[in-house]
C-alpha positions in Angstrom: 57.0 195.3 151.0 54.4 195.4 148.6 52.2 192.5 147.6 53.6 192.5 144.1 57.2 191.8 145.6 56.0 189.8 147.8 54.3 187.3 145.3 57.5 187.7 143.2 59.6 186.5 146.0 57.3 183.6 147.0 57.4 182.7 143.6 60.8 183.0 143.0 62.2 181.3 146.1 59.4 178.3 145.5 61.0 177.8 142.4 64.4 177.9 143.6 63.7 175.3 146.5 62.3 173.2 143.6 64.8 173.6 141.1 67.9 173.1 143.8 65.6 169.7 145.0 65.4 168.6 141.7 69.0 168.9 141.0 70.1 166.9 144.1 67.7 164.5 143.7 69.1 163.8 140.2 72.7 164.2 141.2 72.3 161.4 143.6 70.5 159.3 141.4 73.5 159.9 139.1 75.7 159.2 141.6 74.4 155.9 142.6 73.9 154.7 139.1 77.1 155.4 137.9 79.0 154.2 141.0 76.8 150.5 140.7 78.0 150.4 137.4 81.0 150.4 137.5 81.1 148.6 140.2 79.9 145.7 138.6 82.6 146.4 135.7 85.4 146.8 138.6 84.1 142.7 140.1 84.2 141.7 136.2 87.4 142.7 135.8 88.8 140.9 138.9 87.5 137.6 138.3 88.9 138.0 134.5 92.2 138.8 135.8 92.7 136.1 137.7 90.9 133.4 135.6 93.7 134.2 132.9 96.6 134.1 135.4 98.1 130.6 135.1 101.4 129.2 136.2 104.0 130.1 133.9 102.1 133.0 131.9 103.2 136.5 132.4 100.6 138.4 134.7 101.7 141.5 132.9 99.5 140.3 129.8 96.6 139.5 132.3 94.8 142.4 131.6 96.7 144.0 128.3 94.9 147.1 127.0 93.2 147.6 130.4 92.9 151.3 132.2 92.5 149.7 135.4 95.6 149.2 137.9 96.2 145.9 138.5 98.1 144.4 141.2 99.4 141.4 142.3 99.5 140.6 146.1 101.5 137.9 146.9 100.1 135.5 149.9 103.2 133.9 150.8 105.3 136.6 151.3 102.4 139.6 152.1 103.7 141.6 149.5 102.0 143.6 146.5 103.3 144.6 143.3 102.0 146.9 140.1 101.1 145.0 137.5 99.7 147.6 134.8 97.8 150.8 135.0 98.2 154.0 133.6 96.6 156.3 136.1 98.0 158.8 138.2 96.9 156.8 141.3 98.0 153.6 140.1 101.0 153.2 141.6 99.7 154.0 145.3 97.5 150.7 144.7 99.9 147.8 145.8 101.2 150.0 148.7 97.1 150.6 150.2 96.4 146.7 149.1 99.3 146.3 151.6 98.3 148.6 153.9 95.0 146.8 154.1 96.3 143.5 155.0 95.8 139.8 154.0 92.7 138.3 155.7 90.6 141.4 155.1 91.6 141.4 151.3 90.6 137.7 151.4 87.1 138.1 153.2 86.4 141.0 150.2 87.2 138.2 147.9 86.1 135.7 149.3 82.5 138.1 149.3 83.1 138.7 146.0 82.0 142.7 146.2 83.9 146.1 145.7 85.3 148.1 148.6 86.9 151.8 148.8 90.7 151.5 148.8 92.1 154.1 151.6 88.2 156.6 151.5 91.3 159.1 152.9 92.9 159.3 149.8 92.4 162.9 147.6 91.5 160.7 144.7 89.3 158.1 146.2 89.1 154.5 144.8 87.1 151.6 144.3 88.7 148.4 143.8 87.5 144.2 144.2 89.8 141.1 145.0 90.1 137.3 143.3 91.7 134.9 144.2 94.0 133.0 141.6 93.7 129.6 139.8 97.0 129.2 142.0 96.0 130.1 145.2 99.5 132.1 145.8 98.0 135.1 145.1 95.2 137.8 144.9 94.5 139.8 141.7 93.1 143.7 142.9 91.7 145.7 140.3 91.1 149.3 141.6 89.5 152.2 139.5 89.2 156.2 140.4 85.8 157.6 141.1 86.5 160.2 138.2 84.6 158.1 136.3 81.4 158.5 138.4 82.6 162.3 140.2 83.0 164.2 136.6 79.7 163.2 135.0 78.0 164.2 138.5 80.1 167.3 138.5 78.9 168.4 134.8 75.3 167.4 135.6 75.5 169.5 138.8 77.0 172.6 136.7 74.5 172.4 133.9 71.8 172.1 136.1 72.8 175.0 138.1 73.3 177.3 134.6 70.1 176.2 133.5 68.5 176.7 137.2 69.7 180.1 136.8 68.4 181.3 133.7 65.0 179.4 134.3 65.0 181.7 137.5 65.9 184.8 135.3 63.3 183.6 133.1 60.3 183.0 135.7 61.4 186.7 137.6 60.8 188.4 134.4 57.6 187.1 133.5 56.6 186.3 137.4 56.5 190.1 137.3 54.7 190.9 133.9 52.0 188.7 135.2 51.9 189.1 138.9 51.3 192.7 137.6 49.0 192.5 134.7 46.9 190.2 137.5 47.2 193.0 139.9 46.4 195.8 138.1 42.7 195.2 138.6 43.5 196.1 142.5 45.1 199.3 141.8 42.1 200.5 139.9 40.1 199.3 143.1 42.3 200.9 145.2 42.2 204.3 142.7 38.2 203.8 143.0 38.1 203.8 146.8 40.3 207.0 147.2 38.2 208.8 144.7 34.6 207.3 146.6 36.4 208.1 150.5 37.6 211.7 149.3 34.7 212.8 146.4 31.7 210.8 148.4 31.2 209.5 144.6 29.4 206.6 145.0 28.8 206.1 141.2 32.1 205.2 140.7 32.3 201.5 140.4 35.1 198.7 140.3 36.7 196.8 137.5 34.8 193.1 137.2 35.5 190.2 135.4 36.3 186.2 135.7 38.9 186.2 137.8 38.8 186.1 142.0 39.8 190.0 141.7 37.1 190.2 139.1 34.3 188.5 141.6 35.6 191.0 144.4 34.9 194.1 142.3 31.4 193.1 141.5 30.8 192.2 145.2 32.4 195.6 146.0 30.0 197.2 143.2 27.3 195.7 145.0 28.0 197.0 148.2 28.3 200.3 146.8 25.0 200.2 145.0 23.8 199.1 148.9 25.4 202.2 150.4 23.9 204.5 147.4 20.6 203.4 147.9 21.0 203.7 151.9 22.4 207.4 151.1 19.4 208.1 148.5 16.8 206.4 151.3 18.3 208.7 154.0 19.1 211.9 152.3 14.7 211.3 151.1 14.3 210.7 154.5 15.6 214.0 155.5 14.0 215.8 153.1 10.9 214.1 153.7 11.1 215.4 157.2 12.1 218.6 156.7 9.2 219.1 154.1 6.9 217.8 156.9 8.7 220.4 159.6 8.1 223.2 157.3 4.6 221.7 156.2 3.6 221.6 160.2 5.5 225.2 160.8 3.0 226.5 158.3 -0.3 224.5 159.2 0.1 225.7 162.7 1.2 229.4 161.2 -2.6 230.3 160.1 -4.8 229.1 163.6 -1.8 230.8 165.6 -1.3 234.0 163.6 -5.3 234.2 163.7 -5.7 233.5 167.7 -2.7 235.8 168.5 -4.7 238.5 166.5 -8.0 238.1 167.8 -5.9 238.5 171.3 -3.9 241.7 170.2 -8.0 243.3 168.9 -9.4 242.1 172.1 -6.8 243.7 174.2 -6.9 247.2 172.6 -10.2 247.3 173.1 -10.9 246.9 169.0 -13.4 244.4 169.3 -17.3 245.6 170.0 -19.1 243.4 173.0 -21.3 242.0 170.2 -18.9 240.7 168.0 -17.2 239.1 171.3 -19.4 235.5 171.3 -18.4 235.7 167.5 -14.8 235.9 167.8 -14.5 233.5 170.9 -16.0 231.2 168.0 -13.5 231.9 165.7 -10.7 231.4 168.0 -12.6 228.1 169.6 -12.4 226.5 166.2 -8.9 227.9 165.2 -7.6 225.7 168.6 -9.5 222.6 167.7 -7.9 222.8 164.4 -4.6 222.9 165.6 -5.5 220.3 168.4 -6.3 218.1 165.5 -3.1 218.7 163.5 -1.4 218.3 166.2 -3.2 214.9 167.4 -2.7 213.3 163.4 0.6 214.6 163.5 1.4 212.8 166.8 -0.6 209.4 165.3 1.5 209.4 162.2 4.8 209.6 164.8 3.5 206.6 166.1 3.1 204.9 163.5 6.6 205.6 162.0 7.8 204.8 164.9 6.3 201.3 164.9 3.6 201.8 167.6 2.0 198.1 168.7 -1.3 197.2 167.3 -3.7 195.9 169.1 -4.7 193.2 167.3 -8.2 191.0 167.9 -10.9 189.6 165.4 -13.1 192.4 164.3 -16.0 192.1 161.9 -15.2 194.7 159.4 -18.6 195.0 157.8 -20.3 195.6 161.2 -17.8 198.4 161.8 -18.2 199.9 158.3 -22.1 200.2 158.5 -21.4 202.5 161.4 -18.6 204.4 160.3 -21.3 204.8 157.1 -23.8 206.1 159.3 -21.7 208.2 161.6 -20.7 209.9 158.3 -24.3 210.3 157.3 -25.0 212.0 160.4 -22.6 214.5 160.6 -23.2 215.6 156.7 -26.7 214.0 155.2 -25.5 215.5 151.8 -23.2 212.7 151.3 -25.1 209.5 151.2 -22.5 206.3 152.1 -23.8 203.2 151.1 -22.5 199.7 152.3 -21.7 196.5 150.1 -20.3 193.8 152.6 -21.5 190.5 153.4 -23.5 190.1 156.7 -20.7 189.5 158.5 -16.5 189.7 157.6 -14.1 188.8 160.7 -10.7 189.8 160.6 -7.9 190.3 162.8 -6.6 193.9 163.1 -6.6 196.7 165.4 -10.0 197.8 165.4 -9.7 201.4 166.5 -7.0 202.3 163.8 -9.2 200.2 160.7 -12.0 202.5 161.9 -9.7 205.2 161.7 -9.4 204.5 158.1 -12.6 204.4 156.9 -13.3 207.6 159.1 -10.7 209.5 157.3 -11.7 207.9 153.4 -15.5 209.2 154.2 -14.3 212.7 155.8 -12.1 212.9 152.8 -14.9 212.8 150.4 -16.7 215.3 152.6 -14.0 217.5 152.3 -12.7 217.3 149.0 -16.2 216.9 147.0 -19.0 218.7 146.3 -22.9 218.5 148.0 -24.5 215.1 146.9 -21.3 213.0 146.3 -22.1 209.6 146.7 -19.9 207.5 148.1 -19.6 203.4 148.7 -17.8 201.3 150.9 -17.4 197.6 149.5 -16.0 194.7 151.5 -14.9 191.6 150.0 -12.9 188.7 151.0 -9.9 186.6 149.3 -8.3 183.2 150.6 -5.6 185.1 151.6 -6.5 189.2 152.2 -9.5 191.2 152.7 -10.4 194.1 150.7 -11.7 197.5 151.8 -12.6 199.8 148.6 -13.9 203.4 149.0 -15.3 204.9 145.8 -17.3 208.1 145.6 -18.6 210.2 142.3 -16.8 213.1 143.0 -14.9 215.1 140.6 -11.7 212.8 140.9 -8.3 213.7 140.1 -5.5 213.3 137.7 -2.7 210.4 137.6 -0.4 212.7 139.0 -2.6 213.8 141.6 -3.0 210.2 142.9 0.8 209.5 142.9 0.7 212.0 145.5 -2.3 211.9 147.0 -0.7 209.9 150.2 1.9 212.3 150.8 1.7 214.2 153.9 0.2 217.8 153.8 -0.8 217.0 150.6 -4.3 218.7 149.9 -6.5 218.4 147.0 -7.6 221.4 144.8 -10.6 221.7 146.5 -10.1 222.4 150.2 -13.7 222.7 152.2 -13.0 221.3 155.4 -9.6 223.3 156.6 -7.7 219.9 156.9 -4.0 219.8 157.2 -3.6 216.8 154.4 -2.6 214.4 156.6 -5.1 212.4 156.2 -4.6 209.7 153.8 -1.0 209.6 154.9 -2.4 208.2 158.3 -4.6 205.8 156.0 -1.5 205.0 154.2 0.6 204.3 157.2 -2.4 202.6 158.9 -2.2 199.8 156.4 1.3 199.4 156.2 1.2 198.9 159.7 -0.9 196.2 159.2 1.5 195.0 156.3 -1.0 195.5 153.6 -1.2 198.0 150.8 -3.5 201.0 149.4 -3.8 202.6 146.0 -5.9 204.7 144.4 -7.7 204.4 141.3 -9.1 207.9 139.5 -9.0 210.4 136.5 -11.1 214.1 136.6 -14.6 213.3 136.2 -15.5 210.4 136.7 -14.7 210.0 140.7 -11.9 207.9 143.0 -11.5 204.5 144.5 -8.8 203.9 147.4 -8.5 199.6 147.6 -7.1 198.8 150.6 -6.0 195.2 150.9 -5.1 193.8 154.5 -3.5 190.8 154.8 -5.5 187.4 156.6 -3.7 187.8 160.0 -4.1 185.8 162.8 -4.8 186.8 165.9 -1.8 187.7 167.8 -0.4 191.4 169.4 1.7 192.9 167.0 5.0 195.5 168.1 
C-alpha cells in the first residue's frame, strides 16, 4: 500500500470514528433530554387528572382533549378501566396497570416519579400514578416513547446522510491534498533514481517551507557533501597519478643515463681515461635519484601524518646556521639574517631546518650568481613568522599559484632538482598547522612567509 493510501485511509477512518462518536454522543443526549421531558409532562398530567376527579364528576371529562391514555384503577375492587386515549396502545394500559398490581402502583405514586409500563412491550411506555381526592382510586397516565424514539430516529438518519457525504467530501479533497503535499517526494524520489543510475550529483531536490521542503534542502546538502568528497577524491587521484608519472620520469633520466654508461662500459666503448670521468657521472646520477627518492619518501610521511617531534627550539639560532651552511656550500649567494637574539618556539626542529634548507637551496637553484637572499624572523602574540626573500628574477602570479605543487620546477633549472622541494616546505608547515605563501612578480625577486602557529610543547601524531 502506498503512503498516499495510506494517509487517505488514516484520514478517512479518523474521521469516521469521529463523525460516528459524535453522532452517538448527540443521539443519547437527545435521547435523555427528550425522555426527561416528557417525563416531567407524563407526572404533570397525573397529578392534574386526579386533582379534577371529584365525587360525582365524570372521569371521562378529567382529561378532555388529552392524547395521553388515561386509566382508572379501582382500589377496592383491583380493577382498571380506560378512561380516554386515542393511541394504538391505549387500550393495553388498564390490562398492564393490572398486571402490575396495587401496592407497587401505590409506592410509584406515592414517589411521585414515572416508570416503564410492561419494558416487554413492542411499543414501550412510560406512564406515572396519583392518587384521587377520593382515595378509591389511582389515576395512570401512560404515554409511547414515539415521542422521544422518532426525533432520535431522524437525528440518527440525518446525521448518518450528512456523515456520509462529509466522508465523500473529505476522501476527495483528502486525496487532492494528500497528493499535491506529496508530490514534492516523488520528485525526490525521481532525483535519486536519476543521481543512483547517472552518478549526477548536480541534480538537486525540490525545497521549500514545508517538513518535505526542509528534507530536500538537507538532502541538497548532503549531496553538495558527497560532490565535494567526489571532487576532493577524484583531485586526489589525479594528484597522485601526476606525481606517479612525475616520479616515473624524474627517475627515467639518472636511470636511462646509468644503464647507458653500463651498456658503453661493457662493450668496451669507453677509453680507460674517460673511465674516472664516467664513474663521476654515474656517481652523481645515483645520488640524484637517492635524493628524489629520499624527498619523495619525506613527503609520504608527511601525507601520511608522520609524528613531529616537537620541543622548544630557538629559531633564530637555527637560521644563522642554516644561513651560513648555505654560504658555505655556494659563497655567490650571500644569506643575511634579521632575527632577534634569541626566538624560542616549539616545533620539530629537524623538519623547521629542513625548511629553511630547502627556501635557501631554492634560491641557489633557481637564481642567478649574486642573488641575495634574507631570512627575517619575527614574532606575533599568537604565531611566529619565517620570511625568505631573495633578489632574484622572481616569477609571475601564475607561477606562484603553483609554485608548491610537486615536481613543479621553475624556468630556470641549475641544480637538477626534482621540484619537490617547496612541496616538502609546504607540507612541513601544514604539519605544523601553519601556512606559507609566496609573494613575487618577474623582476623584482620572491618572498615565501611562513607563519607557525605558538604551540606548546607537547609530541604531536
Amino acid at each position: 500500500m502506498s503512503l498516499r493510501t495510506r494517509l487517505l485511509a488514516g484520514l478517512l477512518g479518523v474521521s469516521a470514528v469521529l463523525l460516528v462518536v459524535f453522532s452517538l454522543v448527540s443521539v443519547i443526549v437527545l435521547r435523555g433530554h427528550l425522555r426527561t421531558r416528557l417525563e416531567g409532562q407524563v407526572v404533570a398530567a397525573t397529578v392534574t387528572a386526579a386533582r379534577r376527579v371529584v365525587v360525582g364528576d365524570p372521569l371521562e371529562q378529567a382529561l378532555t382533549g388529552s392524547t395521553y391514555a388515561l386509566a382508572a384503577y379501582d382500589l377496592s375492587e383491583n380493577r382498571a378501566h380506560l378512561v380516554s386515549g386515542d393511541a394504538a396502545d391505549a387500550a393495553a394500559v388498564p390490562v398492564l396497570a393490572e398486571a402490575m398490581g396495587k401496592d407497587r402502583l401505590l409506592a410509584y405514586a406515592a414517589q411521585g416519579r414515572t416508570f416503564d409500563l410492561d419494558p416487554s412491550h413492542d411499543h414501550e411506555m412510560i406512564a406515572a400514578a396519583s392518587m384521587s381526592p377520593s382515595g378509591l382510586r389511582l389515576v395512570v397516565v401512560a404515554v409511547p416513547l414515539d415521542a422521544v424514539d422518532d426525533p432520535v430516529r431522524h437525528l440518527l438518519i440525518s446525521e448518518l446522510a450528512t456523515g456520509g457525504a462529509l466522508i465523500l467530501l473529505l476522501a476527495a479533497g483528502g486525496r487532492l491534498l494528500i497528493a499535491g503535499g506529496l508530490a514534492p517526494l516523488g520528485k525526490m524520489a525521481g532525483t535519486a533514481h536519476l543521481v543512483a543510475e547517472r552518478v549526477d550529483l548536480s541534480a538537486r531536490m525540490p525545497e521549500g517551507p514545508s517538513e518535505v521542503g526542509r528534507l530536500g534542502a538537507a538532502i541538497n546538502l548532503m549531496l553538495d557533501r558527497i560532490a565535494d568528497a567526489f571532487r576532493d577524491r577524484q583531485a586526489s587521484e589525479d594528484r597522485v597519478r601526476r606525481f606517479a608519472a612525475d616520479a616515473s620520469h624524474e627517475l627515467r633520466t639518472p636511470l636511462s643515463t646509468i644503464s647507458g654508461y653500463a651498456e658503453l662500459y661493457r662493450a668496451g666503448a669507453i677509453p680507460s681515461e674517460d673511465l674516472p670521468t664516467i664513474m663521476g657521472r654515474i656517481e652523481a646520477e645515483a645520488n640524484r635519484m637517492g635524493r628524489l627518492v629520499g624527498e619523495m619518501l619525506e613527503l609520504a610521511r608527511l601525507d601520511r601524518g608522520a609524528a613531529l617531534a616537537l620541543d622548544e627550539t630557538d629559531l633564530a639560532e637555527m637560521a644563522r646556521e642554516v644561513a651560513a651552511d648555505s654560504a658555505a656550500l655556494d659563497p655567490a649567494y650571500p644569506v643575511t639574517v634579521e632575527a632577534p637574539p634569541s626566538l624560542v618556539a616549539t616545533v620539530d626542529e629537524a623538519r623547521v631546518r629542513q625548511v629553511l634548507v630547502n627556501l635557501l637551496g631554492n634560491v641557489r637553484a633557481h637564481t642567478p650568481e649574486g642573488t641575495k637572499a634574507t631570512v627575517r624572523l619575527l614574532r606575533a602574540p599568537e604565531s611566529v613568522t619565517i620570511e625568505v626573500r631573495d633578489t632574484g628574477p622572481g616569477m609571475s602570479e601564475e607561477q606562484a599559484e603553483r609554485a608548491f605543487d610537486r615536481f613543479q620546477r621553475g624556468e630556470v633549472h641549475l641544480s637538477g632538482g626534482a621540484g619537490l622541494g617547496l612541496s616538502i616546505v609546504k607540507a612541513i608547515v601544514e604539519a605544523h598547522g601553519g601556512r606559507c605563501r609566496i609573494v613575487s612578480s618577474p623582476g623584482e625577486g620572491m618572498a615565501v612567509h611562513i607563519a607557525l602557529p605558538a604551540m606548546q610543547k607537547a609530541t604531536g601524531g
